[in-house]
C-alpha positions as a Markdown table, in Angstrom:
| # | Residue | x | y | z |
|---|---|---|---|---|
| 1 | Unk | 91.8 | -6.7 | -38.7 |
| 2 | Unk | 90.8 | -5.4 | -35.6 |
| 3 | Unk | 87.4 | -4.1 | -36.6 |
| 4 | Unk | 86.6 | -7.8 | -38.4 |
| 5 | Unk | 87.3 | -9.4 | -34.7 |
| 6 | Unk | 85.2 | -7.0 | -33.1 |
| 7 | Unk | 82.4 | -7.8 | -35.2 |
| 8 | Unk | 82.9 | -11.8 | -34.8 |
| 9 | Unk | 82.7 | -11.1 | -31.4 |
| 10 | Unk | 79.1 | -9.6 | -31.4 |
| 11 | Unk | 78.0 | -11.9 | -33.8 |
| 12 | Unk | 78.9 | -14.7 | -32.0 |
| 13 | Unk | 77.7 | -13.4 | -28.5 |
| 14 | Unk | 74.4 | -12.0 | -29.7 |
| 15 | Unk | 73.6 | -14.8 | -32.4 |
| 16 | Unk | 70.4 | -15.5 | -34.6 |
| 17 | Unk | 67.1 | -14.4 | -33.3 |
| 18 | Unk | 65.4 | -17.5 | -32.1 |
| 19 | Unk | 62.6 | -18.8 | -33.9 |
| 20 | Unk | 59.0 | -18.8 | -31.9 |
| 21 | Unk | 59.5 | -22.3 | -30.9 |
| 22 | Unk | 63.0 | -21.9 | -29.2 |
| 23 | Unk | 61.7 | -18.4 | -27.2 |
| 24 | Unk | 60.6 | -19.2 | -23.7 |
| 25 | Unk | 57.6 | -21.2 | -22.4 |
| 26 | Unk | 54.2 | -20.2 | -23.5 |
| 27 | Unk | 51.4 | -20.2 | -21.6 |
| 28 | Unk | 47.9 | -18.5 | -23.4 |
| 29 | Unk | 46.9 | -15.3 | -22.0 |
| 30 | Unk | 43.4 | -14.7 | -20.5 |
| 31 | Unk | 41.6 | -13.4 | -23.8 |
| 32 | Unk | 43.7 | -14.9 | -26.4 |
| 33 | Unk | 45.3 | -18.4 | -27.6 |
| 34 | Unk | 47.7 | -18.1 | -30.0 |
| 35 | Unk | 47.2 | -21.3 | -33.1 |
| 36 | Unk | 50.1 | -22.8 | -35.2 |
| 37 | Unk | 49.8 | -25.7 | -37.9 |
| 38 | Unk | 51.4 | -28.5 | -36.8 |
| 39 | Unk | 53.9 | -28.3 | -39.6 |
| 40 | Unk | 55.2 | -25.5 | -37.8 |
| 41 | Unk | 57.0 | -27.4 | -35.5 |
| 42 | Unk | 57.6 | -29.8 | -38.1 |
| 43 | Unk | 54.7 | -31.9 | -37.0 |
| 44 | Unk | 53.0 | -34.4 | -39.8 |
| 45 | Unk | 49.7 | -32.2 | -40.2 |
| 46 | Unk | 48.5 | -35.2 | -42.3 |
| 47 | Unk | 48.6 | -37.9 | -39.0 |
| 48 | Unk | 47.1 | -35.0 | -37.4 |
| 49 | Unk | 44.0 | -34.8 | -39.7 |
| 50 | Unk | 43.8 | -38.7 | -39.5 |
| 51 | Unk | 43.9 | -39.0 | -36.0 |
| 52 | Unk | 40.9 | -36.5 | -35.6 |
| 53 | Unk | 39.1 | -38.5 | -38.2 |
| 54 | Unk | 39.5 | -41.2 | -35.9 |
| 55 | Unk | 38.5 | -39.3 | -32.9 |
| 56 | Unk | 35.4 | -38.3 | -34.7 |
| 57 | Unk | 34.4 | -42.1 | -36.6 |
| 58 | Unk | 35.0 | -43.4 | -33.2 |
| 59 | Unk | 32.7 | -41.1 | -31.1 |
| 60 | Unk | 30.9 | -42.5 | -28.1 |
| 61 | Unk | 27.6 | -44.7 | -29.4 |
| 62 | Unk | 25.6 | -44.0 | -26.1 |
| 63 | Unk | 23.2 | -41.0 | -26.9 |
| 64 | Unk | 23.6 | -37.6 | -26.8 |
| 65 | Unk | 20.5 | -37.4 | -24.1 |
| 66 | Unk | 22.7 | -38.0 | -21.0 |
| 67 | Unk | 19.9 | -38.8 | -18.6 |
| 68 | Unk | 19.5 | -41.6 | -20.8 |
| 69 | Unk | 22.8 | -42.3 | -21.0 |
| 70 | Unk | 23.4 | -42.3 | -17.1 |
| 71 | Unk | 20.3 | -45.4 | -16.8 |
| 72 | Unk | 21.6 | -47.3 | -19.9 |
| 73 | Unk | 24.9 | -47.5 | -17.9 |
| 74 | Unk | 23.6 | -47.4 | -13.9 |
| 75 | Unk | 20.3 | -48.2 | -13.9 |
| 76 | Unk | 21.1 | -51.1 | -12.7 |
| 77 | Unk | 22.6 | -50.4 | -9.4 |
| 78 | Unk | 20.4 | -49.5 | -6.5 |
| 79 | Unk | 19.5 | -46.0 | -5.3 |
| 80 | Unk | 21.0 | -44.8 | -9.3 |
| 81 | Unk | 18.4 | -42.4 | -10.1 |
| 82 | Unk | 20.0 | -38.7 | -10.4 |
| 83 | Unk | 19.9 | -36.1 | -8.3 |
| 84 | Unk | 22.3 | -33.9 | -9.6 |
| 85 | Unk | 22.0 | -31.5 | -13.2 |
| 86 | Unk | 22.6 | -33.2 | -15.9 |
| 87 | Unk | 22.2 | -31.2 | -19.8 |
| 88 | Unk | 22.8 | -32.8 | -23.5 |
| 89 | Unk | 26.3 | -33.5 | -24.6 |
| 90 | Unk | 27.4 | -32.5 | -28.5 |
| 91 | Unk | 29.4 | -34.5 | -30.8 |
| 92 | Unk | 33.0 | -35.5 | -30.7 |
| 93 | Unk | 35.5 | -32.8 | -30.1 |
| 94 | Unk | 38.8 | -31.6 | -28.7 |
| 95 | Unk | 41.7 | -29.9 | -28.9 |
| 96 | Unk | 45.6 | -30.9 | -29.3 |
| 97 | Unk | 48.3 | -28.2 | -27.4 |
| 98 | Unk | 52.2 | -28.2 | -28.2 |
| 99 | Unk | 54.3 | -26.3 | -26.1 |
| 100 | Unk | 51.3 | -24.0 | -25.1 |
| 101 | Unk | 50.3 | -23.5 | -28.6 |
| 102 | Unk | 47.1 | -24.9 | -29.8 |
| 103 | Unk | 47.8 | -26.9 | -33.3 |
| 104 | Unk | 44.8 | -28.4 | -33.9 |
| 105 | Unk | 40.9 | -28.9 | -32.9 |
| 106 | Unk | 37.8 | -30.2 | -34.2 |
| 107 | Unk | 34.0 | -30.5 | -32.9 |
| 108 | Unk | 33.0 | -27.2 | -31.2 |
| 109 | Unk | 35.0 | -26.8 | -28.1 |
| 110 | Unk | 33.2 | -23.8 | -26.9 |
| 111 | Unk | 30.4 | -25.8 | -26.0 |
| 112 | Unk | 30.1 | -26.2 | -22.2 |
| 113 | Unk | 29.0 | -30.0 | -21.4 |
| 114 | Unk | 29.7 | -32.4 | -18.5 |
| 115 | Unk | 33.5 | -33.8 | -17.9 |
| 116 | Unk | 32.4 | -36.5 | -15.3 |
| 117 | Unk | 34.7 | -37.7 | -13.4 |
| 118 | Unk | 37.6 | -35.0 | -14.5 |
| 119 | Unk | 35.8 | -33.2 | -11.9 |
| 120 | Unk | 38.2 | -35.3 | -9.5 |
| 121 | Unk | 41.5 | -33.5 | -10.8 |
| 122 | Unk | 39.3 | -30.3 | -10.0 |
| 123 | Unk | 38.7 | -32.1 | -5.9 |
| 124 | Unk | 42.3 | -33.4 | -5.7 |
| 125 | Unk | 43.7 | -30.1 | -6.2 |
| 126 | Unk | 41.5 | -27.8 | -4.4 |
| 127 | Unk | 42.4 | -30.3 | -1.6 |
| 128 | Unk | 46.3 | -29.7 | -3.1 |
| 129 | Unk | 45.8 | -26.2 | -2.4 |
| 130 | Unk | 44.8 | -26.5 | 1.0 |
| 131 | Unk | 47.6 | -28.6 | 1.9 |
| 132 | Unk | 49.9 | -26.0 | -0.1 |
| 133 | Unk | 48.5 | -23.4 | 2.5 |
| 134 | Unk | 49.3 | -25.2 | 5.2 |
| 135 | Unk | 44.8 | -26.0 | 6.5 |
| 136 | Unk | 45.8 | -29.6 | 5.8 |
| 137 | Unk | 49.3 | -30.0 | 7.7 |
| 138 | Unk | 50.0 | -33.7 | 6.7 |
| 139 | Unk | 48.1 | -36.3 | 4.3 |
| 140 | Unk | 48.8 | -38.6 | 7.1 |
| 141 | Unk | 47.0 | -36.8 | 9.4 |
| 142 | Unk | 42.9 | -38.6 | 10.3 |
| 143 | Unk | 40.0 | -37.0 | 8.0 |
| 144 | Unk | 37.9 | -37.0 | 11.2 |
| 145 | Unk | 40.8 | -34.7 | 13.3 |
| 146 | Unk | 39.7 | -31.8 | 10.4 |
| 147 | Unk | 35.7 | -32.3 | 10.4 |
| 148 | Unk | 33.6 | -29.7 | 13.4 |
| 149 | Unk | 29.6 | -31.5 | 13.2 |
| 150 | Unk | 28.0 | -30.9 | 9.6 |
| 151 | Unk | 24.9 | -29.0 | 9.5 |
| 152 | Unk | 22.7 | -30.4 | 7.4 |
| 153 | Unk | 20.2 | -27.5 | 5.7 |
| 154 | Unk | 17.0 | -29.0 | 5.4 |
| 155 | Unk | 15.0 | -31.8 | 6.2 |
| 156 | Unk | 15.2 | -34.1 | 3.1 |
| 157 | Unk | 19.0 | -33.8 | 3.1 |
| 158 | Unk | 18.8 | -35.0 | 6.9 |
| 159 | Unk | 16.7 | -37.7 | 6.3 |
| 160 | Unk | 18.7 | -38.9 | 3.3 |
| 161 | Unk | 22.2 | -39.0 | 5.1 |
| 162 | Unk | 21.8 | -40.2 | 8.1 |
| 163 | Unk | 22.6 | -43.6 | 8.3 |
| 164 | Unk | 19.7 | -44.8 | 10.1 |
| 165 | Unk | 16.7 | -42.4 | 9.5 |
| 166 | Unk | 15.0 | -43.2 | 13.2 |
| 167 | Unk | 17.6 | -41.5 | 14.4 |
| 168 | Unk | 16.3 | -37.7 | 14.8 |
| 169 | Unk | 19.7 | -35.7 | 14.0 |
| 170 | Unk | 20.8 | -32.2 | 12.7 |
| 171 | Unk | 24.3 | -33.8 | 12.0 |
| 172 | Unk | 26.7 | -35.4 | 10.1 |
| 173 | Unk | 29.4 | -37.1 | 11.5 |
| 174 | Unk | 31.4 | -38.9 | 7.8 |
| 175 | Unk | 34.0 | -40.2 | 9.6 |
| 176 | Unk | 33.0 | -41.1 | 12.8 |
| 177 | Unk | 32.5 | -45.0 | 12.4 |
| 178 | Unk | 35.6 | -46.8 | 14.1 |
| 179 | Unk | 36.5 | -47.9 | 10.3 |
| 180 | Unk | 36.2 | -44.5 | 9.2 |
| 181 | Unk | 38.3 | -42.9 | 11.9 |
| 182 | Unk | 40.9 | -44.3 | 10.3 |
| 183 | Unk | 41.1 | -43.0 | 7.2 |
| 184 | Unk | 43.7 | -40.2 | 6.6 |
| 185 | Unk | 43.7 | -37.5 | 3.5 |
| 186 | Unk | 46.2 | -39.5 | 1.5 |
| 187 | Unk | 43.4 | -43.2 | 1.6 |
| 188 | Unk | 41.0 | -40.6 | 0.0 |
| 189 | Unk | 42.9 | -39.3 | -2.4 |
| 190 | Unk | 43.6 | -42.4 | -3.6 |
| 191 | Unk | 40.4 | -44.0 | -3.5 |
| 192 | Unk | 41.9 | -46.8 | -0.8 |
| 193 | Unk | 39.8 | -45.7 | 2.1 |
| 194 | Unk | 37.2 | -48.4 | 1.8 |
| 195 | Unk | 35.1 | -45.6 | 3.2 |
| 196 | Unk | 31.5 | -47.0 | 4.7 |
| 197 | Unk | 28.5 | -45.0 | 4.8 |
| 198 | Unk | 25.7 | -42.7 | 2.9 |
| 199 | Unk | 26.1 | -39.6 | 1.8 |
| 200 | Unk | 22.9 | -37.5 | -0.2 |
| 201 | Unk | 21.2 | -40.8 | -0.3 |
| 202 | Unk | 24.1 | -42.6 | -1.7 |
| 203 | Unk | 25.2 | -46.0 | 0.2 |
| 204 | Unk | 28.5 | -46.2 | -0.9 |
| 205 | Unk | 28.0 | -49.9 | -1.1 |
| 206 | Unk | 25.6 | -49.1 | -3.9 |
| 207 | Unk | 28.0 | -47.3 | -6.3 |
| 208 | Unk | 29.0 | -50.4 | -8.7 |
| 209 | Unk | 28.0 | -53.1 | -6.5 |
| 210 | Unk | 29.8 | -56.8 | -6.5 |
| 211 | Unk | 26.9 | -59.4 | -8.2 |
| 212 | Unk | 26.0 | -60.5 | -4.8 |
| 213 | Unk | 23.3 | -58.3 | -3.6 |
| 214 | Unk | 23.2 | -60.6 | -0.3 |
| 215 | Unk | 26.2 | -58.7 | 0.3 |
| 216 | Unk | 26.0 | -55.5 | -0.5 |
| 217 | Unk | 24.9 | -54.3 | 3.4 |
| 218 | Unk | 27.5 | -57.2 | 4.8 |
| 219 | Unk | 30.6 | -56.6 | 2.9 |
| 220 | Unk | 34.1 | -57.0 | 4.3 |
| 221 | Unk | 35.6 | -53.9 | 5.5 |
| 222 | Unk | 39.1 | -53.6 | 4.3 |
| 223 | Unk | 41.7 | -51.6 | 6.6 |
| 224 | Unk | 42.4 | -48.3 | 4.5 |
| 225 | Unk | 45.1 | -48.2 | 2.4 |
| 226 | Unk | 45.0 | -51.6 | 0.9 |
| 227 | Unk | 42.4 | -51.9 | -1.5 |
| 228 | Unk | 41.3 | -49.5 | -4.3 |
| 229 | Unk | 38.1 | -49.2 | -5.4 |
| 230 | Unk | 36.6 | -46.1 | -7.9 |
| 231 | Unk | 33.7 | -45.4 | -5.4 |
| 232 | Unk | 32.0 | -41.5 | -6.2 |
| 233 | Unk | 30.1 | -41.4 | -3.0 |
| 234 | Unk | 33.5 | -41.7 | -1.2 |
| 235 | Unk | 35.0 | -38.9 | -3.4 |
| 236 | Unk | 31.9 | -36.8 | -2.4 |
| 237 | Unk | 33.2 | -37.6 | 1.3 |
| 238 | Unk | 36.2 | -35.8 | 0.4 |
| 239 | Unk | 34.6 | -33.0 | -1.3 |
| 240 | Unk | 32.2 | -32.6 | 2.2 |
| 241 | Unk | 35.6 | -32.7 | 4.1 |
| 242 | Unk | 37.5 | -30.7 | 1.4 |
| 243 | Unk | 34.6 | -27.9 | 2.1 |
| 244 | Unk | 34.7 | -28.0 | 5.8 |
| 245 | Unk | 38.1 | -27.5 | 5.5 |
| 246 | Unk | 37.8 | -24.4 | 3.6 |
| 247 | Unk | 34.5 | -23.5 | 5.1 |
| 248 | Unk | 33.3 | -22.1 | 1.6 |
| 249 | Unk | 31.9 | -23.6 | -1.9 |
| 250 | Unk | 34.9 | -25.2 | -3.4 |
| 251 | Unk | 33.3 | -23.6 | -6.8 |
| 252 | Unk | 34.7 | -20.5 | -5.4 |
| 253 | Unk | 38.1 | -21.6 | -4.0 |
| 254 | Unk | 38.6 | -23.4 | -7.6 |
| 255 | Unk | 37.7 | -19.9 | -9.3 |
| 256 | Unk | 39.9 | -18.1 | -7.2 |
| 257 | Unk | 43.3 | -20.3 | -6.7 |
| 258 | Unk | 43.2 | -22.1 | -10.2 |
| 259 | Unk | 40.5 | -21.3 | -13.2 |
| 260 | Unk | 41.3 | -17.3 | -12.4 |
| 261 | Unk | 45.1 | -17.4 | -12.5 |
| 262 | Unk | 45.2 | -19.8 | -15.7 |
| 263 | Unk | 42.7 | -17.7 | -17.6 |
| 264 | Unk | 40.1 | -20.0 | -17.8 |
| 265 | Unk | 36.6 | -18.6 | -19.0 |
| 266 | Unk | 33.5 | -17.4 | -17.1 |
| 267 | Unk | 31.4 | -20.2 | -18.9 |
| 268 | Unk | 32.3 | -22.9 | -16.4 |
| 269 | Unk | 29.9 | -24.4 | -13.1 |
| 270 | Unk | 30.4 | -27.0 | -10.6 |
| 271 | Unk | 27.5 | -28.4 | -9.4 |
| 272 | Unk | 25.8 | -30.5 | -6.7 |
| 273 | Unk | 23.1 | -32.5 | -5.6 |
| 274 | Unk | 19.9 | -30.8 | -5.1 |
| 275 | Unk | 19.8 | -32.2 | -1.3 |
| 276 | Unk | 23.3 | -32.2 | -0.5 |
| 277 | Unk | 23.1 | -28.3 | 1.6 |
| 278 | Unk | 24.8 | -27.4 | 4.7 |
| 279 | Unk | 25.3 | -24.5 | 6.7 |
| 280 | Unk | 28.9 | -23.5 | 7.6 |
| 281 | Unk | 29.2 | -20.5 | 9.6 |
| 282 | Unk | 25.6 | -19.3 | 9.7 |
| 283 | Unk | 25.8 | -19.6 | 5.8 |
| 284 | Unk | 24.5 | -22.8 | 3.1 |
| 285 | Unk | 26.9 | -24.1 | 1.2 |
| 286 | Unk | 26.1 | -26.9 | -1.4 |
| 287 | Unk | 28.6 | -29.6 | -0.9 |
| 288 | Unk | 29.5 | -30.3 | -4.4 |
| 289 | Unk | 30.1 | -33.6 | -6.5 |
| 290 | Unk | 33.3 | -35.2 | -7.9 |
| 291 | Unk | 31.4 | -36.9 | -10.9 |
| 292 | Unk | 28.4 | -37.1 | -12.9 |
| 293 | Unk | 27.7 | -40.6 | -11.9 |
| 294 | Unk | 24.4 | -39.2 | -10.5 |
| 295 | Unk | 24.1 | -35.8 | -12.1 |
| 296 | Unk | 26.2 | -33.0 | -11.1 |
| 297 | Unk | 29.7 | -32.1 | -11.4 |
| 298 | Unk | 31.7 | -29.8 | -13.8 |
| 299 | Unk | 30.4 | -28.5 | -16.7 |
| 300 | Unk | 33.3 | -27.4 | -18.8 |
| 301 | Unk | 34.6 | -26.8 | -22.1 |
| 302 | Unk | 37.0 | -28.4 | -23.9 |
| 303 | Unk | 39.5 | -24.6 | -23.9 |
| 304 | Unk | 39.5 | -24.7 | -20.2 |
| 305 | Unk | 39.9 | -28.1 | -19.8 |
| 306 | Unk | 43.1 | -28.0 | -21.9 |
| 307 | Unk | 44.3 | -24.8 | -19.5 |
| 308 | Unk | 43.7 | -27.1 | -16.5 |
| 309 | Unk | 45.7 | -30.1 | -18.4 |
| 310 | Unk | 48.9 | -27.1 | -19.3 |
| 311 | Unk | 48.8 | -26.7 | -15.8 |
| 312 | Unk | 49.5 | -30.1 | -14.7 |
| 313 | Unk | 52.1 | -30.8 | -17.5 |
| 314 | Unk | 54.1 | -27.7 | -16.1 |
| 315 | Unk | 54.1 | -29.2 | -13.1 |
| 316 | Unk | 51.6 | -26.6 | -11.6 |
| 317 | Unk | 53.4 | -23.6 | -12.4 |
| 318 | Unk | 51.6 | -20.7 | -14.8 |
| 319 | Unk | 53.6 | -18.2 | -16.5 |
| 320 | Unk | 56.0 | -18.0 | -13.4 |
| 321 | Unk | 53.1 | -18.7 | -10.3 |
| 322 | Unk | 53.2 | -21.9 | -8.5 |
| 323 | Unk | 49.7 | -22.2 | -8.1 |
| 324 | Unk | 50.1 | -26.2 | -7.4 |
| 325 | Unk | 53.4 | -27.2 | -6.0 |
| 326 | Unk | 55.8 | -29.0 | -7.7 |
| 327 | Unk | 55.9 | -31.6 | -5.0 |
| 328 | Unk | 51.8 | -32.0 | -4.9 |
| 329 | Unk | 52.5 | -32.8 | -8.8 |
| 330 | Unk | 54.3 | -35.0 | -7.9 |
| 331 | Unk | 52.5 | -36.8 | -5.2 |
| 332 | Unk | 49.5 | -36.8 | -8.0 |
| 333 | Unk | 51.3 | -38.6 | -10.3 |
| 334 | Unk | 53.1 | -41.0 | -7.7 |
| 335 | Unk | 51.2 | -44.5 | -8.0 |
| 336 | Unk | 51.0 | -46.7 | -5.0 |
| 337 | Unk | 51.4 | -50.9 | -5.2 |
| 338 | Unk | 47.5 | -51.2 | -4.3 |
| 339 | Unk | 46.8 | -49.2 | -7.7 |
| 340 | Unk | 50.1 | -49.0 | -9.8 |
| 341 | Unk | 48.1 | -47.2 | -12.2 |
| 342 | Unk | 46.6 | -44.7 | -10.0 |
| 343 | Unk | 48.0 | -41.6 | -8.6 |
| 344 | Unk | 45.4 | -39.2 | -6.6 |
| 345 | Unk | 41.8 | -38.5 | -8.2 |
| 346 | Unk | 41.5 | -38.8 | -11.3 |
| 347 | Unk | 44.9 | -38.6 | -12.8 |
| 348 | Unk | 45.2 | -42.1 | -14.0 |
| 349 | Unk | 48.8 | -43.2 | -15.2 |
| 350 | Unk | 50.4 | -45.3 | -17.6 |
| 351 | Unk | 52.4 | -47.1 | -15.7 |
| 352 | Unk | 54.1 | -50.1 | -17.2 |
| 353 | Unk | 52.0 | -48.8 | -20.1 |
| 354 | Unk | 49.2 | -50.6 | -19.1 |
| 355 | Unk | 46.4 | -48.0 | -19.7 |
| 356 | Unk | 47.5 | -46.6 | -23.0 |
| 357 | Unk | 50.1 | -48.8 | -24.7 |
| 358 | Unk | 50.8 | -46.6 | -27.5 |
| 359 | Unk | 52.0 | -43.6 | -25.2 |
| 360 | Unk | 55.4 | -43.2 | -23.0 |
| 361 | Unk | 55.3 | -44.6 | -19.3 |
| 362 | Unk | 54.9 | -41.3 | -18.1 |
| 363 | Unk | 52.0 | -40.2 | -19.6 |
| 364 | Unk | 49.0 | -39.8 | -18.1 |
| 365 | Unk | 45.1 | -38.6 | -18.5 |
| 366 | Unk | 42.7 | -37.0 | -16.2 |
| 367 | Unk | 39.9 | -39.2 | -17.3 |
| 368 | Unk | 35.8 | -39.4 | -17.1 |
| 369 | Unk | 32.7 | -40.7 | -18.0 |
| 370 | Unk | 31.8 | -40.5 | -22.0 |
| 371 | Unk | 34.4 | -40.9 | -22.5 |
| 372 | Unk | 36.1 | -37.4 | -21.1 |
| 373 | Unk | 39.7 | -37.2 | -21.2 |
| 374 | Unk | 43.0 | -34.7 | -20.6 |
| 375 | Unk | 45.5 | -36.7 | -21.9 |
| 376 | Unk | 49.3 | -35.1 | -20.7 |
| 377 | Unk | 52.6 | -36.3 | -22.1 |
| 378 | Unk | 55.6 | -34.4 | -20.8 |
| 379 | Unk | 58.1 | -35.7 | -23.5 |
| 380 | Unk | 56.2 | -34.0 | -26.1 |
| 381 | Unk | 55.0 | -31.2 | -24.3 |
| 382 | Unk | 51.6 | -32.2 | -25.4 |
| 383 | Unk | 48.1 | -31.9 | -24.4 |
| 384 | Unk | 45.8 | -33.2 | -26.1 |
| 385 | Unk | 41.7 | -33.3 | -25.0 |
| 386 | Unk | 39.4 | -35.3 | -26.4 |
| 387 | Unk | 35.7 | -35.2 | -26.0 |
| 388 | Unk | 32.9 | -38.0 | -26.1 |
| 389 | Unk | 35.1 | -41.2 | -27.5 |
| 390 | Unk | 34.6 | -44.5 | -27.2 |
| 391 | Unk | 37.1 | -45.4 | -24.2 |
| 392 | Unk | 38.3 | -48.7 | -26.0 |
| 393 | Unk | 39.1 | -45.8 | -28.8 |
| 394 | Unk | 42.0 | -44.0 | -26.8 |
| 395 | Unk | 44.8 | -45.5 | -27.6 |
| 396 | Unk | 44.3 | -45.8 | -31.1 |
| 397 | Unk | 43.5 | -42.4 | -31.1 |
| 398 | Unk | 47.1 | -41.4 | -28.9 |
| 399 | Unk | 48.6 | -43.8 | -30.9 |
| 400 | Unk | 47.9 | -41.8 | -34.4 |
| 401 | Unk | 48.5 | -38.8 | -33.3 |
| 402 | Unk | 51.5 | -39.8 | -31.9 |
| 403 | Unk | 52.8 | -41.0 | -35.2 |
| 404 | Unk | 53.3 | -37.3 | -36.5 |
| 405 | Unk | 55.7 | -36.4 | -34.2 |
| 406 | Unk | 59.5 | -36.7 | -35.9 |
| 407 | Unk | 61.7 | -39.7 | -34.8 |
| 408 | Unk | 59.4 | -40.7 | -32.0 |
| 409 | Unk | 57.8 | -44.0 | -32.0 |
């Protein structure tokens, strides 16, 4: 009798060996990414398949030539011409991640192509970073306080960023307008700055103008903070503060503080404008873009794209490193009553369930051009990346794939 009870005991203390989904968080290593059917974690492989079929019926219907694609959708608005790299996108594609685990993919996601505007997750948290780290003390705090005069590094960038080419000037001063000086870290950010200028030959009254072109040079200025509007030549303000800030590429302080740590690839570039060149401490730097809404930006592919979406859903933290805090997490996915549906760049939210009716409240996507999206959902520990869909398409897509997931609805 006494041996049966010590035997119990063990049992009961020691227990069944856990199954692969109950061990503890995965996160993919460097060199490898471990694959699972969805039926594995009892997942309906069948909505699966269909909601890739979907992806790929529904793939965007603007060509594959993006320079094309760029005037068919801006070559309207003034001063739209590109100045930024640009390359040919491929056909649909993406990747769907549970728990870590990749469970499904279609299209080539090796292929390196332009995200757009995702590039803003890639500005709001190298700007994260430096808050983290203490070179940004308070999101309150004026851009201007930051900013030492910007050296512009040739001729044609001076010429095209001053804001009135007379004017004979080896400087830029972003935010030295009475409006601008105003405008604190957090208005940025949050595209609420109402930020008035040019930057690289960009009036930022001439990113998606209003139909009045009497206007456009006259508009009302609105006091920071109160109005949102998705304006790239204001996130490139940013970015040329972000890099002062640091006073190196931001390419480099993304390798080193994020895309190294999460085991991202090698294959991966952020780019600039071909005139947007400064010199920080004796040294040029290309100020980079947050978009490809005239050329430039990151090209990425779909793998790392999916790390960088992992990253957000666990809350910053990889395999035990805080590499974004917790708390910038969760000032990126706070929305404000200007744009309920906005936190900081890009990480656009489903508040209400407004932008994707299909998914939970607190779902969101870091979303561009093409239509280029991360879509995260913490109550399903999913990640899901989809490439080159028709934007009216995404929540039919979320909506189907949703579907195979057991007793959700």
């Amino acid at each position: 009798m006494n041996t049966f009870k010590k035997y119990l005991v063990i049992f009961i203390l020691v227990g069944p060996l856990p199954s692969l989904a109950q061990k503890a968080i995965y996160f993919p290593s460097a060199n490898q990414w471990e694959h699972h059917s969805p039926s594995f974690f009892n997942i309906d492989s069948n909505k699966i398949k269909e909601a890739i079929a979907y992806a790929i019926k529904n793939e965007s219907k603007l060509p594959k030539n993006l320079w094309l694609s760029q005037a068919m959708q801006f070559g309207k608005e003034p001063f739209s011409d590109p100045i930024g790299p640009m390359a040919d996108r491929g056909p649909a594609a993406g990747i769907i991640i549970y728990k870590g685990y990749i469970i499904a993919e279609w299209g080539n996601p090796t292929s390196v192509e332009m995200a757009h505007s995702v590039t803003k997750s890639m500005v709001s948290s190298v700007v994260g970073i430096a808050y983290d780290k203490g070179l940004i003390r308070s999101l309150e705090d004026k851009v201007y306080t930051y900013l030492p005069p910007i050296e512009v590094a040739n001729q044609e960038a001076e010429h095209a960023t001053t804001q009135n080419p007379i004017a004979k000037t080896s400087f830029l001063y972003p935010f030295e307008t009475a409006h601008n000086r105003k405008i604190n870290w957090d208005h940025m950010l949050r595209q609420t700055s109402d930020w008035e200028g040019i930057l690289w030959g960009k009036p930022d009254w001439a990113d998606r103008p209003s139909d009045k072109p009497a206007e456009w040079t006259t508009r009302q200025r609105f006091e920071p903070g109160t109005v949102y509007k998705y304006n790239d030549t204001r996130v490139n303000a940013l970015v040329l503060a972000a890099t002062l800030v640091w006073r190196k590429p931001l390419p480099e302080v993304l390798r080193e503080n994020i895309m190294n740590p999460i085991g991202a690839s090698n294959t991966w570039a952020w780019t600039g404008y071909k005139n947007a060149w400064i010199i920080v401490d004796g040294k040029m730097i290309q100020s980079v873009t947050g978009g490809g809404h005239f050329g430039g930006g990151m090209f990425i592919n779909a793998y790392d794209m999916g790390r960088l979406g992992l990253l957000t859903l666990r809350k910053g933290n990889w395999n035990g490193k805080q590499i974004l805090s917790e708390a910038w997490i969760r000032k990126a996915t706070t929305p404000t009553s200007v744009n309920t549906g906005y936190g900081f760049m890009n990480y656009f939210l489903n508040t209400d369930q407004k932008l994707y009716p299909s998914a939970p409240a607190t779902a969101y996507a870091h979303i561009g051009n093409g239509t280029n999206a991360i879509y995260v959902d913490a109550e399903r520990e999913l990640v899901a990346v989809m490439r080159w869909i028709e934007d009216k398409s995404m929540d039919g897509f979320i909506k189907i794939m949703l579907s195979a997931w057991p007793n959700k609805k």
